[in-house]
Backbone as JSON Lines, residues from 0, in Angstrom:
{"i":0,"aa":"X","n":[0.29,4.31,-17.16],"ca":[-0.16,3.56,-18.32],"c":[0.44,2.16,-18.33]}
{"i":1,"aa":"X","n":[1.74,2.24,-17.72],"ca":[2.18,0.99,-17.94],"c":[2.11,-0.2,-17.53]}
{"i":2,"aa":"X","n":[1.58,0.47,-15.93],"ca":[1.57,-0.51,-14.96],"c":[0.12,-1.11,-15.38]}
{"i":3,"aa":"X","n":[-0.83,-0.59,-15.42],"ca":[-2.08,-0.63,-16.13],"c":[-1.99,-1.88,-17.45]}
{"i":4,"aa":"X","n":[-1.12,-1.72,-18.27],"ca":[-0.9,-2.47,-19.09],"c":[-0.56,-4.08,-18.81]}
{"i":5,"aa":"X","n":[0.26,-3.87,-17.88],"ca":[0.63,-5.06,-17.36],"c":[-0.19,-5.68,-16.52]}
{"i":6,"aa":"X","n":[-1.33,-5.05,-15.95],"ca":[-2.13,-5.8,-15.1],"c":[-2.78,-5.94,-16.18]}
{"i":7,"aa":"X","n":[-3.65,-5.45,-17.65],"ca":[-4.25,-5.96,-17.93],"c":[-3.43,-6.98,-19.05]}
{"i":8,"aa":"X","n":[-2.54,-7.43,-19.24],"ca":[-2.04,-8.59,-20.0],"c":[-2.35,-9.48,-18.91]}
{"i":9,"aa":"X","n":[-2.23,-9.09,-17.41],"ca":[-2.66,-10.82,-16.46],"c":[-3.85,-11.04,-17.06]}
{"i":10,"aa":"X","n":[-4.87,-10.25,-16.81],"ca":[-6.25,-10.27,-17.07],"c":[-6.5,-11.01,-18.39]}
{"i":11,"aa":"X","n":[-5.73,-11.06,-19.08],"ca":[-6.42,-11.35,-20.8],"c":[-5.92,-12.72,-20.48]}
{"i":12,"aa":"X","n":[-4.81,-12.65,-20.32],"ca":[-3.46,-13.89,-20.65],"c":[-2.97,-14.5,-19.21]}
{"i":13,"aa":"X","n":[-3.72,-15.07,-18.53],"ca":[-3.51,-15.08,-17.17],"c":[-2.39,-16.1,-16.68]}
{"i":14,"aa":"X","n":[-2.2,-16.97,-17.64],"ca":[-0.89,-18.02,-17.53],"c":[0.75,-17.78,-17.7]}
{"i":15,"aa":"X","n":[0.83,-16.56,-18.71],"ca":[1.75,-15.69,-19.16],"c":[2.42,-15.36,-17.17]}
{"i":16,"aa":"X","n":[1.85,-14.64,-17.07],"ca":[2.86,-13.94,-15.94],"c":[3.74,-13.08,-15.63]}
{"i":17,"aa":"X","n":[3.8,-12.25,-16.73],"ca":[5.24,-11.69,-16.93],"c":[5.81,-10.52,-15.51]}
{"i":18,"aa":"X","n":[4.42,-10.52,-15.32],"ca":[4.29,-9.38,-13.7],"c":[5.51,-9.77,-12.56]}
{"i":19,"aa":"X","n":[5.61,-10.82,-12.71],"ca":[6.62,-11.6,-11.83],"c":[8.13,-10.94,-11.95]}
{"i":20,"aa":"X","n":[8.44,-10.98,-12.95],"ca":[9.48,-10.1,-13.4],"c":[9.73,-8.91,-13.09]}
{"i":21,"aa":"X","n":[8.47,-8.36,-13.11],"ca":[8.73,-6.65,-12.85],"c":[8.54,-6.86,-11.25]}
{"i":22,"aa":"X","n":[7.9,-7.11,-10.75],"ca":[8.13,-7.12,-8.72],"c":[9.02,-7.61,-8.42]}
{"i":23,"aa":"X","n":[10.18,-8.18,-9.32],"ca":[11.11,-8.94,-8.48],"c":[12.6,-8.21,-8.88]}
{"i":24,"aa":"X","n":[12.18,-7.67,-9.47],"ca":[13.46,-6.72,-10.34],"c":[13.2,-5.35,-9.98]}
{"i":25,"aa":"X","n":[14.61,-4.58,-10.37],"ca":[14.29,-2.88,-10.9],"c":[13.67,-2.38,-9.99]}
{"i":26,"aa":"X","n":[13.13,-1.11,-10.45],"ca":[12.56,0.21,-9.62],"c":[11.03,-0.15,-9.7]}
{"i":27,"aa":"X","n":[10.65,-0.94,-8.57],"ca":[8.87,-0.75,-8.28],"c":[8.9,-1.23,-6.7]}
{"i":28,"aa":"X","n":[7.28,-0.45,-6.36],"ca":[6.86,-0.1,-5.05],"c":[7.05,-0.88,-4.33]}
{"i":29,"aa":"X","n":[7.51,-2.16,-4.69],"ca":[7.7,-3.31,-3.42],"c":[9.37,-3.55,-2.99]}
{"i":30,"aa":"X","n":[9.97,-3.25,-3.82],"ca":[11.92,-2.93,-3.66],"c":[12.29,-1.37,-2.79]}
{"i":31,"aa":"X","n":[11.09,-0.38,-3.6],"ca":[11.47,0.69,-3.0],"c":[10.41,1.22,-2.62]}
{"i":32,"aa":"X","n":[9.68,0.94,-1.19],"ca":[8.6,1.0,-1.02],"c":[8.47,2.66,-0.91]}
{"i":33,"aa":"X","n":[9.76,3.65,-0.47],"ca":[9.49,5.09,0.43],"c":[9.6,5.91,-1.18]}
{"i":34,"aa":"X","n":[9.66,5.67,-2.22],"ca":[9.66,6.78,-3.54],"c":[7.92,6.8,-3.53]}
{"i":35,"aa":"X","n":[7.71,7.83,-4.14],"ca":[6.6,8.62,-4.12],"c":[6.31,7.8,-5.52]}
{"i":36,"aa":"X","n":[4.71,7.61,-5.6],"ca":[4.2,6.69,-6.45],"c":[3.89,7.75,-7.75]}
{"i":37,"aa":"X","n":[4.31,8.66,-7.9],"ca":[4.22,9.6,-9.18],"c":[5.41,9.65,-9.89]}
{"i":38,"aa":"X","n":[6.84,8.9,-9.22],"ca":[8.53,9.24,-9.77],"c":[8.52,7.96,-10.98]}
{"i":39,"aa":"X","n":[9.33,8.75,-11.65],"ca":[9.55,8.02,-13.35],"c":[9.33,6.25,-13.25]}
{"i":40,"aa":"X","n":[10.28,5.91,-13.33],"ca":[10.3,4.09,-13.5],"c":[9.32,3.31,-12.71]}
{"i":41,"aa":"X","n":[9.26,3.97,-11.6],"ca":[8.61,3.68,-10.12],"c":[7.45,2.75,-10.73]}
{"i":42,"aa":"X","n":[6.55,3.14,-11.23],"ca":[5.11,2.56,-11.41],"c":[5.04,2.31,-12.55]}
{"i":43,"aa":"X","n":[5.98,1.76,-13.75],"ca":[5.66,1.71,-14.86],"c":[5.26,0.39,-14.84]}
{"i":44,"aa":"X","n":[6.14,-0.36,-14.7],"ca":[5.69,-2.08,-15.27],"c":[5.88,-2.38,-13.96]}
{"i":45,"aa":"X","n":[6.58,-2.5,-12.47],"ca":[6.9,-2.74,-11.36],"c":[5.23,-2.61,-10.44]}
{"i":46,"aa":"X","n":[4.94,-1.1,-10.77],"ca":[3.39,-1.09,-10.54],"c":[2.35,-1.87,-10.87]}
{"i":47,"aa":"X","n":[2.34,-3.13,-11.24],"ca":[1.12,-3.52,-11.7],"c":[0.45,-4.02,-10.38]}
{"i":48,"aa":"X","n":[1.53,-4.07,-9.26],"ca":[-0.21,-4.15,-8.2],"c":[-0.76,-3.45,-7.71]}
{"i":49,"aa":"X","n":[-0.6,-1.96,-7.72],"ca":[-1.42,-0.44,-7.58],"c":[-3.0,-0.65,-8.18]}
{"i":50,"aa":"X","n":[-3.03,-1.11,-9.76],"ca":[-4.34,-1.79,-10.37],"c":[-5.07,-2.96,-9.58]}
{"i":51,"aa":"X","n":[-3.76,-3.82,-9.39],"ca":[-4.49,-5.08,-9.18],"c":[-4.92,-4.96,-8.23]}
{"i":52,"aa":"X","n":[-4.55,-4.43,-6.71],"ca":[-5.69,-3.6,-5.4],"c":[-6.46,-3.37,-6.18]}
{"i":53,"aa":"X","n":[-6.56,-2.23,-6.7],"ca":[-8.3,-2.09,-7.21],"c":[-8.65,-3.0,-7.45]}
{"i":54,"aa":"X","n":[-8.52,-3.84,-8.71],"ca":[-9.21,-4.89,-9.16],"c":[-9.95,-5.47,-8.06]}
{"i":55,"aa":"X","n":[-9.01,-5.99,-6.78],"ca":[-9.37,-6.75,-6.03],"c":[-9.95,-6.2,-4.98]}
{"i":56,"aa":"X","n":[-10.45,-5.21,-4.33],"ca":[-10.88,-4.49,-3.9],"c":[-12.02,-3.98,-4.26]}
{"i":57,"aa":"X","n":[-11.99,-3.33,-5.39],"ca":[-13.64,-2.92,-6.03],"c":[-13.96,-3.7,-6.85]}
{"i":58,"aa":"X","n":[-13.39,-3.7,-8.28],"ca":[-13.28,-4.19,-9.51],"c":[-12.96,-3.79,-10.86]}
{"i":59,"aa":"X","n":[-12.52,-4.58,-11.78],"ca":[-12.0,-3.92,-12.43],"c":[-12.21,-2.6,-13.37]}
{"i":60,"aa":"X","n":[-13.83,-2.01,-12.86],"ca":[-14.17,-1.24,-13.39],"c":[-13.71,0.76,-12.68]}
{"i":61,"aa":"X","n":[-12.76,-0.14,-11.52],"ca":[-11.95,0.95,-10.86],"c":[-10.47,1.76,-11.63]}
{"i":62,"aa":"X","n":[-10.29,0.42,-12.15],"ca":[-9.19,0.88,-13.33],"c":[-9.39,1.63,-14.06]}
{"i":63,"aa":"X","n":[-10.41,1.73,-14.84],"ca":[-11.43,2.45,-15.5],"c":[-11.81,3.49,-15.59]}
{"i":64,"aa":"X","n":[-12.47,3.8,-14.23],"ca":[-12.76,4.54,-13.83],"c":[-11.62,5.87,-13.85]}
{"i":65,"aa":"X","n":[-10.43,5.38,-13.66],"ca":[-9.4,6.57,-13.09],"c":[-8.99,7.19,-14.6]}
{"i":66,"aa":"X","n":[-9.0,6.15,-15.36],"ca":[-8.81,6.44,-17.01],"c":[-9.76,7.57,-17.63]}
{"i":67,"aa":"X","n":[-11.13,6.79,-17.29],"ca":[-11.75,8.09,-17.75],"c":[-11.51,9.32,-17.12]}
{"i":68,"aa":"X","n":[-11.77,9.52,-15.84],"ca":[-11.4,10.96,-15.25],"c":[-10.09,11.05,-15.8]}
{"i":69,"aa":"X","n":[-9.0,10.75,-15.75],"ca":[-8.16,11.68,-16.73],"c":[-8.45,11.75,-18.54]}
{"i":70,"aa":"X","n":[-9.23,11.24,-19.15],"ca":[-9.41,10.93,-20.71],"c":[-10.44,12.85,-20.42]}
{"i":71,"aa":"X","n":[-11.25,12.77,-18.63],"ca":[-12.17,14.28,-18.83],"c":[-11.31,15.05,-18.38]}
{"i":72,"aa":"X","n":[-9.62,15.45,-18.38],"ca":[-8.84,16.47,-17.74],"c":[-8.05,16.45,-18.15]}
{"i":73,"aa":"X","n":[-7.16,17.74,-19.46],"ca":[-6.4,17.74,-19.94],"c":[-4.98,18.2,-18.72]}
{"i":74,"aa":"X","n":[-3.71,17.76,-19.27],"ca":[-2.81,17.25,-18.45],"c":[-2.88,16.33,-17.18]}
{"i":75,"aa":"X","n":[-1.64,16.58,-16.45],"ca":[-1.36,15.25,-15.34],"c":[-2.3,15.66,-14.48]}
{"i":76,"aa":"X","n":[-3.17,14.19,-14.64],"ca":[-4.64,14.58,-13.74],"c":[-4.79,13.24,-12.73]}
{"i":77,"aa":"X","n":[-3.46,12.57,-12.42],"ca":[-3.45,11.15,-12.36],"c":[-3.76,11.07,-10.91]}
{"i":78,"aa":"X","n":[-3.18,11.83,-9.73],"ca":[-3.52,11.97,-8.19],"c":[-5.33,12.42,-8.24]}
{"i":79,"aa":"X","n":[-5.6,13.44,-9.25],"ca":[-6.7,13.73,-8.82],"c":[-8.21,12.65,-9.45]}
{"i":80,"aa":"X","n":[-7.24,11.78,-10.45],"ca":[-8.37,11.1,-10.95],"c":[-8.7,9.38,-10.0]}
{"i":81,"aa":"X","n":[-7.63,9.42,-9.31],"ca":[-7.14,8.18,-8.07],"c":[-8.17,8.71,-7.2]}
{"i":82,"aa":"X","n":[-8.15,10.59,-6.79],"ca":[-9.0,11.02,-5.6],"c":[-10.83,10.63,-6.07]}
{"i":83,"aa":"X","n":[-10.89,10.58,-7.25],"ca":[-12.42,10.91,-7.48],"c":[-12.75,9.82,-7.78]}
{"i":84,"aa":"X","n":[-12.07,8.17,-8.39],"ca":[-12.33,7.43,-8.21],"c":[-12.78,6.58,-7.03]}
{"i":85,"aa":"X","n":[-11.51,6.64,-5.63],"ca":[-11.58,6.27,-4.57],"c":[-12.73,7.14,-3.51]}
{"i":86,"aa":"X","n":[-12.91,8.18,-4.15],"ca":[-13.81,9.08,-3.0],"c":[-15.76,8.44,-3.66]}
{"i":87,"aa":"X","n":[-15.61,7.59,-5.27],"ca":[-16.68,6.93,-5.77],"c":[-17.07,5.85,-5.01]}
{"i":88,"aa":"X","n":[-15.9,5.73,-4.27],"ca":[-16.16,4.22,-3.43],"c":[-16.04,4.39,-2.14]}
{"i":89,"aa":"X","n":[-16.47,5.74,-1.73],"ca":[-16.23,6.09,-0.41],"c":[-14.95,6.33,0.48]}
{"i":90,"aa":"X","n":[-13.96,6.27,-0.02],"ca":[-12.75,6.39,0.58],"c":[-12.24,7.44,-0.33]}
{"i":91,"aa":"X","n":[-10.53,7.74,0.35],"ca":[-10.17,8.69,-0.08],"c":[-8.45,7.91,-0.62]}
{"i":92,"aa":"X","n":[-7.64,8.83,-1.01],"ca":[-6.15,8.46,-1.24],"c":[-5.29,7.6,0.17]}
{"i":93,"aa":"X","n":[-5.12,8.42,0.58],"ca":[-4.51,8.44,2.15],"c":[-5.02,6.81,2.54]}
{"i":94,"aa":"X","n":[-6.33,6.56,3.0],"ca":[-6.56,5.4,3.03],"c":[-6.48,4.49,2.14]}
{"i":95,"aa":"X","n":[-6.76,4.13,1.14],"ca":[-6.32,3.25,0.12],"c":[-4.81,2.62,0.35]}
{"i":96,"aa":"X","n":[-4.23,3.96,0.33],"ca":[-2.37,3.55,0.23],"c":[-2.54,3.27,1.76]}
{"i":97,"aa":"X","n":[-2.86,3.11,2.56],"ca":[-2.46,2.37,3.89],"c":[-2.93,1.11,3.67]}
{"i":98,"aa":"X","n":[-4.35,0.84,3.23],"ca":[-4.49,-0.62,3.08],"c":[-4.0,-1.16,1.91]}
{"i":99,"aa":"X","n":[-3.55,-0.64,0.95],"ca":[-2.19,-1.06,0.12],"c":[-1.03,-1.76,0.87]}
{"i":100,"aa":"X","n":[-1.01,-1.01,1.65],"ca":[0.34,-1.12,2.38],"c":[0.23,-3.07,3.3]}
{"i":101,"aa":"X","n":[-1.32,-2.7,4.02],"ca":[-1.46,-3.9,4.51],"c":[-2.1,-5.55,3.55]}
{"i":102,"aa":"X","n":[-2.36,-4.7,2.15],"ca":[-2.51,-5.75,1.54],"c":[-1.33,-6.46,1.32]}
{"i":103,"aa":"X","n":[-0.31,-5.62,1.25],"ca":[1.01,-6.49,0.27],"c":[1.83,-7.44,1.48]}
{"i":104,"aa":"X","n":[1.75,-6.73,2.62],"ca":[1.88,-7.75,3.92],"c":[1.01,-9.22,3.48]}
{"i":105,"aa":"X","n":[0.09,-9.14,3.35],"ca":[-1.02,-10.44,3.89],"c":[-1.21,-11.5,2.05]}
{"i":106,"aa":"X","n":[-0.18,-11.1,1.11],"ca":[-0.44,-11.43,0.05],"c":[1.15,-11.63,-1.02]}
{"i":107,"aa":"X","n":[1.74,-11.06,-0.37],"ca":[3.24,-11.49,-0.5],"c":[3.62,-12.49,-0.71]}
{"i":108,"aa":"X","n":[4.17,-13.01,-1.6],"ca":[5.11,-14.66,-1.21],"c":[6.3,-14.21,-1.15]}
{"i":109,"aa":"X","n":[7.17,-12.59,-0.42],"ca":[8.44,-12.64,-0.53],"c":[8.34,-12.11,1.36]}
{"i":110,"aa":"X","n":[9.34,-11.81,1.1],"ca":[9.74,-10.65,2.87],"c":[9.22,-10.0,2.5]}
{"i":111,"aa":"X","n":[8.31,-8.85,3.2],"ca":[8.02,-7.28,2.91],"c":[9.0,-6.95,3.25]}
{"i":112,"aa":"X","n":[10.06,-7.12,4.63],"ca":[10.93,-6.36,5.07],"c":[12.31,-6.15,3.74]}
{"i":113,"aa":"X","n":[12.21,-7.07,3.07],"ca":[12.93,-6.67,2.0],"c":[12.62,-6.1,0.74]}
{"i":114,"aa":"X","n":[11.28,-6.4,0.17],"ca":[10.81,-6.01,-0.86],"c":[9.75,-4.77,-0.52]}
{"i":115,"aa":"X","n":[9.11,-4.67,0.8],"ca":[8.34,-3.94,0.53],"c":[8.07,-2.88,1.57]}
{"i":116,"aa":"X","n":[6.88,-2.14,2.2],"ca":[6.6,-1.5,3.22],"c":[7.26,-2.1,4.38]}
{"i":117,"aa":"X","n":[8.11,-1.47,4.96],"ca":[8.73,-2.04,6.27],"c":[8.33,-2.23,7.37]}
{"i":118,"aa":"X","n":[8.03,-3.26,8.11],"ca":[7.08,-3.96,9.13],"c":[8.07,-4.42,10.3]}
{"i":119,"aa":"X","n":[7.71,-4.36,11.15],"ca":[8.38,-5.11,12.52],"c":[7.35,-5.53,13.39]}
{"i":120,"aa":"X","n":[8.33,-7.05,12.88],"ca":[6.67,-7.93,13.59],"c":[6.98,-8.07,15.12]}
{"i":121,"aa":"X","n":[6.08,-8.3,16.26],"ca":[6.23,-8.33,17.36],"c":[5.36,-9.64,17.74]}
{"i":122,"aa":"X","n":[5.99,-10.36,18.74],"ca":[5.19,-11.35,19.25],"c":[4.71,-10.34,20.45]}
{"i":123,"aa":"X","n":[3.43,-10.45,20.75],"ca":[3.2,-9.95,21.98],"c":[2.52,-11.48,22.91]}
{"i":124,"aa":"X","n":[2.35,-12.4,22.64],"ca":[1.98,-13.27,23.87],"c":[2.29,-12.79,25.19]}
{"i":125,"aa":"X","n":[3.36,-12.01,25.62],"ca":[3.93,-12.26,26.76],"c":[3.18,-10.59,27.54]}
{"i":126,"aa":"X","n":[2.55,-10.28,26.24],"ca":[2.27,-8.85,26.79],"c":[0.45,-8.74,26.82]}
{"i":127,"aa":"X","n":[0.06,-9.53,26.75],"ca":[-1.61,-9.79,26.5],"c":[-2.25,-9.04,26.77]}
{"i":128,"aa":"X","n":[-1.95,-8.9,28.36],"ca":[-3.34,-7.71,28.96],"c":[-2.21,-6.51,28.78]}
{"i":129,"aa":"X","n":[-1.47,-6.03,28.4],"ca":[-0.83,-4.65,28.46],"c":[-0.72,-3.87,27.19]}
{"i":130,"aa":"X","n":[-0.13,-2.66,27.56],"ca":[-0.18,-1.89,26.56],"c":[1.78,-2.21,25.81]}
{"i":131,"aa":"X","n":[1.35,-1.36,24.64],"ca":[2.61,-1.5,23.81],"c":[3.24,-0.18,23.51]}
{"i":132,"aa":"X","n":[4.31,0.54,23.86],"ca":[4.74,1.8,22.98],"c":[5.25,1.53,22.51]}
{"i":133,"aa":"X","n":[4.79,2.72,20.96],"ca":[5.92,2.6,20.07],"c":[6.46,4.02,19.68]}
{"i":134,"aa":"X","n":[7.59,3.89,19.59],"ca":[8.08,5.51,18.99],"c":[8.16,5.17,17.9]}
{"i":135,"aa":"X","n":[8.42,6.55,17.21],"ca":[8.64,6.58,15.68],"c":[9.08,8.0,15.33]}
{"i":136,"aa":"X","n":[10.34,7.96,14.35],"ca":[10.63,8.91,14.55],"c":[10.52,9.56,12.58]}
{"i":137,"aa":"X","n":[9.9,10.04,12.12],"ca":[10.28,10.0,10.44],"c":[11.05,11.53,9.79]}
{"i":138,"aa":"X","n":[11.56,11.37,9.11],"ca":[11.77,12.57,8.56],"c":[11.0,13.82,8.57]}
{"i":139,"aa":"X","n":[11.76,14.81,8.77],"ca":[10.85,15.82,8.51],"c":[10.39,16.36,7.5]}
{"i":140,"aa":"X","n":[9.16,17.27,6.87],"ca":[8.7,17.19,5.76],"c":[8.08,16.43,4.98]}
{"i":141,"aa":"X","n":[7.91,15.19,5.59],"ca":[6.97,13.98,4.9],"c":[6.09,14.35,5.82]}
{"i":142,"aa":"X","n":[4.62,13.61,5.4],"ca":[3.79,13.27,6.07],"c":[4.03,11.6,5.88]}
{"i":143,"aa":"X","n":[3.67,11.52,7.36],"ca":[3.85,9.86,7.96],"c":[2.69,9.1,8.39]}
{"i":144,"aa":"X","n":[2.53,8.0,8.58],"ca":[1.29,7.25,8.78],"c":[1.8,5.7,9.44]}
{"i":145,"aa":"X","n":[1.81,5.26,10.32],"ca":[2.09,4.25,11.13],"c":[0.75,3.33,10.92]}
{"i":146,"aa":"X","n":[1.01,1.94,10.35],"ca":[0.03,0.93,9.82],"c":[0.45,-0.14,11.24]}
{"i":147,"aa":"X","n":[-0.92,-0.72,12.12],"ca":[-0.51,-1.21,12.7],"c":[-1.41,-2.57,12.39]}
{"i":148,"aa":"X","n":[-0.77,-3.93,11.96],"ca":[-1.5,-5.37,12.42],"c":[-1.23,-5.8,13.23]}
{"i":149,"aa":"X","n":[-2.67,-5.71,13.76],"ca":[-2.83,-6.96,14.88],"c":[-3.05,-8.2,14.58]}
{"i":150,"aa":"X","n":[-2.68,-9.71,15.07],"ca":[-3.14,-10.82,13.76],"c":[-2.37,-11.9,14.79]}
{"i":151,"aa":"X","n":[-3.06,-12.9,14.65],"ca":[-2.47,-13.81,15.3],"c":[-2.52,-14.99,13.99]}
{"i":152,"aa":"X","n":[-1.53,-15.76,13.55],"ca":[-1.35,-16.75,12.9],"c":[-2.75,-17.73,12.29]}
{"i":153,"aa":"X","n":[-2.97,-17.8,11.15],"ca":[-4.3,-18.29,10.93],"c":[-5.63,-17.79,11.59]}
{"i":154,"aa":"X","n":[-5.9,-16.59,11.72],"ca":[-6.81,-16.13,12.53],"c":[-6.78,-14.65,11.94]}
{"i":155,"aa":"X","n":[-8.3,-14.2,12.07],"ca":[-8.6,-12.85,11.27],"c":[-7.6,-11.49,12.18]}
{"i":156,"aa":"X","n":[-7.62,-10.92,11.25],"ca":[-6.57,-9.56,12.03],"c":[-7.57,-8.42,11.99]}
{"i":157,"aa":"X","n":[-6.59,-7.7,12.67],"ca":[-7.29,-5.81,12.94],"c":[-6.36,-5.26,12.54]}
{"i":158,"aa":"X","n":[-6.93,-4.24,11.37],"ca":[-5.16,-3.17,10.8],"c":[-5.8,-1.62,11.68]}
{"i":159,"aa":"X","n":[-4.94,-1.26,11.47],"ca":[-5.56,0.47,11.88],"c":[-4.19,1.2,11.41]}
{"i":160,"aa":"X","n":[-4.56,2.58,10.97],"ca":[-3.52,3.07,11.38],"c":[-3.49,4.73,11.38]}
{"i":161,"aa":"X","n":[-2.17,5.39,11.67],"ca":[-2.96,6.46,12.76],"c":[-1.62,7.6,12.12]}
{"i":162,"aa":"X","n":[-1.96,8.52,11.49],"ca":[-1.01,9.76,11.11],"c":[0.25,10.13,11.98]}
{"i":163,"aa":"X","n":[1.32,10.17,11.63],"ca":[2.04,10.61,12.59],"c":[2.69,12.47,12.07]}
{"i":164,"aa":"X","n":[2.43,13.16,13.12],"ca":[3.25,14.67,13.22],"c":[4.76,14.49,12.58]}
{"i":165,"aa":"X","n":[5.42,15.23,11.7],"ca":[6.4,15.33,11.26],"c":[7.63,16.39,11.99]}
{"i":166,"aa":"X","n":[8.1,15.75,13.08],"ca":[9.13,16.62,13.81],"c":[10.34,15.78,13.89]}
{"i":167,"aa":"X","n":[11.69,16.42,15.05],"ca":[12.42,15.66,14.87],"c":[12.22,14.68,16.19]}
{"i":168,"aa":"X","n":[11.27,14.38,17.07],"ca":[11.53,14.06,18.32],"c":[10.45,12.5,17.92]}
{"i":169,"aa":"X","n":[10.76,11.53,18.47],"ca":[9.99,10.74,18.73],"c":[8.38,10.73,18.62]}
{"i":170,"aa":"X","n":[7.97,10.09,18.24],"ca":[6.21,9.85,18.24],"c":[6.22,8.79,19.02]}
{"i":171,"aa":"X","n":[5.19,9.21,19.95],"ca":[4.38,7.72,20.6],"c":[3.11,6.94,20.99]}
{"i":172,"aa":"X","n":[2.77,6.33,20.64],"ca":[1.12,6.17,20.52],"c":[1.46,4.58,21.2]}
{"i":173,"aa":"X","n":[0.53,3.94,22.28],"ca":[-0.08,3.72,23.3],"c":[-0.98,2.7,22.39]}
{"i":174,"aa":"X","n":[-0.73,1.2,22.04],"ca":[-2.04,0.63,21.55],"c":[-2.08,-0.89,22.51]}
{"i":175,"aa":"X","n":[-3.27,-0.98,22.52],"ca":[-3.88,-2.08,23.55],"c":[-3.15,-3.5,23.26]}
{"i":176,"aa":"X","n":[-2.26,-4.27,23.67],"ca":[-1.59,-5.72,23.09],"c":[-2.95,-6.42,22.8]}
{"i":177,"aa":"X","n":[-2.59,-7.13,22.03],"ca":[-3.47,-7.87,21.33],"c":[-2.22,-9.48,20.82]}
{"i":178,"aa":"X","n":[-2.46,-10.59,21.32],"ca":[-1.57,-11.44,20.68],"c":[-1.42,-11.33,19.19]}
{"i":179,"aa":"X","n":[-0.18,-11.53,18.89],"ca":[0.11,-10.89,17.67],"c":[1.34,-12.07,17.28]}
């Protein structure tokens, strides 16, 4: 509700700003990108760009949308009313929050590596025609998802990204260099 709130005070009052405050402070998704987007403080006022993706992405009638499906489902209906919104627009959860992930990269005015989804950028010039491994190793019991940009400086990018198995041994996936 809250975060909601605060995206729509940008919307009304767009000079105000107060959003600034909450991403730059306290407990929200861009300080602590690995808490689960359902934990207490997490998404209250810190969340207001969970909305504002939608907004910017579909429109603001996506916000909306998730409201009513929970206004039609008594109790916490909030994952499943995200699923039936996003599955309205052809996608599902899982994807959304990955290109979440690569929106806040490409729209940031801070570090992600400090504020947000953790990225390690690679120059590959030197690797053009070759391939790249990467391991990865995540906790066990999560499910994991490896977001990869490709992007060369002022020039359109390619995101992809690709589930990773939850064990204790290394993951490695094999992707084509691309200057980056």
């Amino acid at each position: 509700m809250e975060n909601c709130a605060v995206w729509m005070e940008e919307m009304v009052y767009p000079s105000v700003n107060d959003y600034l405050m909450y991403v730059k402070y306290g407990e929200n998704p861009l300080r602590y990108p690995w808490k689960d987007i359902r934990s207490g403080s997490m998404y209250w006022y810190g969340g207001v760009i969970w909305p504002w993706m939608m907004w910017i992405k579909y429109d603001e009638n996506a916000v909306r949308e998730i409201w009513e499906h929970c206004a039609e489902n008594a109790g916490a209906y909030m994952i499943e009313a995200h699923e039936e919104m996003l599955a309205d627009h052809g996608t599902d959860l899982e994807a959304f929050f990955m290109d979440y992930g690569c929106w806040r990269w490409f729209t940031a005015s801070f570090k992600p590596g400090e504020y947000g989804i953790h990225w390690i950028r690679l120059d590959l010039a030197a690797y053009q025609n070759r391939s790249v491994k990467m391991d990865f190793n995540g906790h066990d019991g999560f499910e994991w998802n490896l977001g990869v940009i490709r992007w060369e400086t002022g020039s359109d990018f390619d995101f992809n990204w690709y589930e990773c198995e939850s064990r204790q041994y290394p993951h490695i996936y094999f992707i084509e260099g691309k200057r980056g």
